[in-house]
N, C-alpha and C positions, 0 to 999 in steps of 0.2 A: 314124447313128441320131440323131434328135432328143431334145432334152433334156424332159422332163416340163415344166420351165418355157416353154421355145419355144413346145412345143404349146396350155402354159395360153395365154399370149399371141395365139397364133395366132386359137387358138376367141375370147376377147378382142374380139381387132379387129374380127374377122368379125361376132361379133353384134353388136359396138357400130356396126357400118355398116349393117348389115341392118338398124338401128333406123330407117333414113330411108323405109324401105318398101321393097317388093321392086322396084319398079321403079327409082329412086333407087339402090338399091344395087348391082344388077344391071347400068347407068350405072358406074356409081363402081368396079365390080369389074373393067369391058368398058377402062375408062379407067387404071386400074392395072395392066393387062395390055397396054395399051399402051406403058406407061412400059416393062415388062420386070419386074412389081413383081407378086411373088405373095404372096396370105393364105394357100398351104396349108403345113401347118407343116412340110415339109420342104423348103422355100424362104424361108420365114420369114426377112425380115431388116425390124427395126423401122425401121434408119431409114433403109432405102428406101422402107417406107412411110411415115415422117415427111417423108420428101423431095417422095414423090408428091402426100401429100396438099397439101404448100405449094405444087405449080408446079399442082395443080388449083383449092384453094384460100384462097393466101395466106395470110396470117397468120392468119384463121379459121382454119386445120387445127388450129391450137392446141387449140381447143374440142373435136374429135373424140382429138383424143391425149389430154388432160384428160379425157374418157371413156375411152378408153383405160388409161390407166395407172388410173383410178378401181376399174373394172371387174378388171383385171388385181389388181391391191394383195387385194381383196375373195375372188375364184376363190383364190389362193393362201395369204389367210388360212382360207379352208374344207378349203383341202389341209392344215390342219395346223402354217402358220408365224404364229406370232403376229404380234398389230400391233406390241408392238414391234419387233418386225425388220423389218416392211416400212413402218414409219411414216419420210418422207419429207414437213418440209413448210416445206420454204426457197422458198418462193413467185417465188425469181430465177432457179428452176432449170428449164429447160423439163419438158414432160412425158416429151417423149423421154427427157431425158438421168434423169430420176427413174427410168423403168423401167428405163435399163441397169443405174442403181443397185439395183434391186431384183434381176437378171440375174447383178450381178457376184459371183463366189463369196465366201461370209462366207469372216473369218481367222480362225483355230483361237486359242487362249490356251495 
């Protein structure tokens, strides 16, 4: 079963790819499915798509996970979690690694 978060994540990626247009993205989807790299969320792993996006490319991919986790942070402040919980903004810290942070289960008190 996929987590509610995974899947926010998953829809996430997807429209933040589908932003470069449909044919660009449709590229970019045909090309990640080459790697062996799926956006549907019960396949969902970020950072194979973090991977994919750097060998397609390069340290640009930064910019699309920076939408990414932007997009992502925003979807599940409307589900209900405040920003302070998911406010994340050590600027040394990749994108990827900020949304695992966002992914990783809070600790109780």
């Amino acid at each position: 079963m996929v987590s509610a978060e995974n899947r926010i994540l998953a829809t996430a990626t997807k429209d933040v790819l589908t932003m470069l247009g449909e044919p660009a993205a449709k590229a970019l989807f045909w090309e990640l499915r080459l790697l062996e790299i799926s956006v549907e969320p019960e396949e969902f792993d970020i950072i194979k798509v973090d991977t994919g996006l750097r060998k397609i490319f390069g340290s640009a991919a930064e910019l699309f996970m920076g939408d990414i986790y932007r997009e992502f942070k925003t979807r599940l402040s409307e589900e209900g979690i405040t920003d302070d919980e998911i406010e994340i903004k050590d600027t040394n810290i990749s994108a990827a690694n900020k949304i695992l942070r966002l992914l990783a289960p809070k600790a109780t008190t």
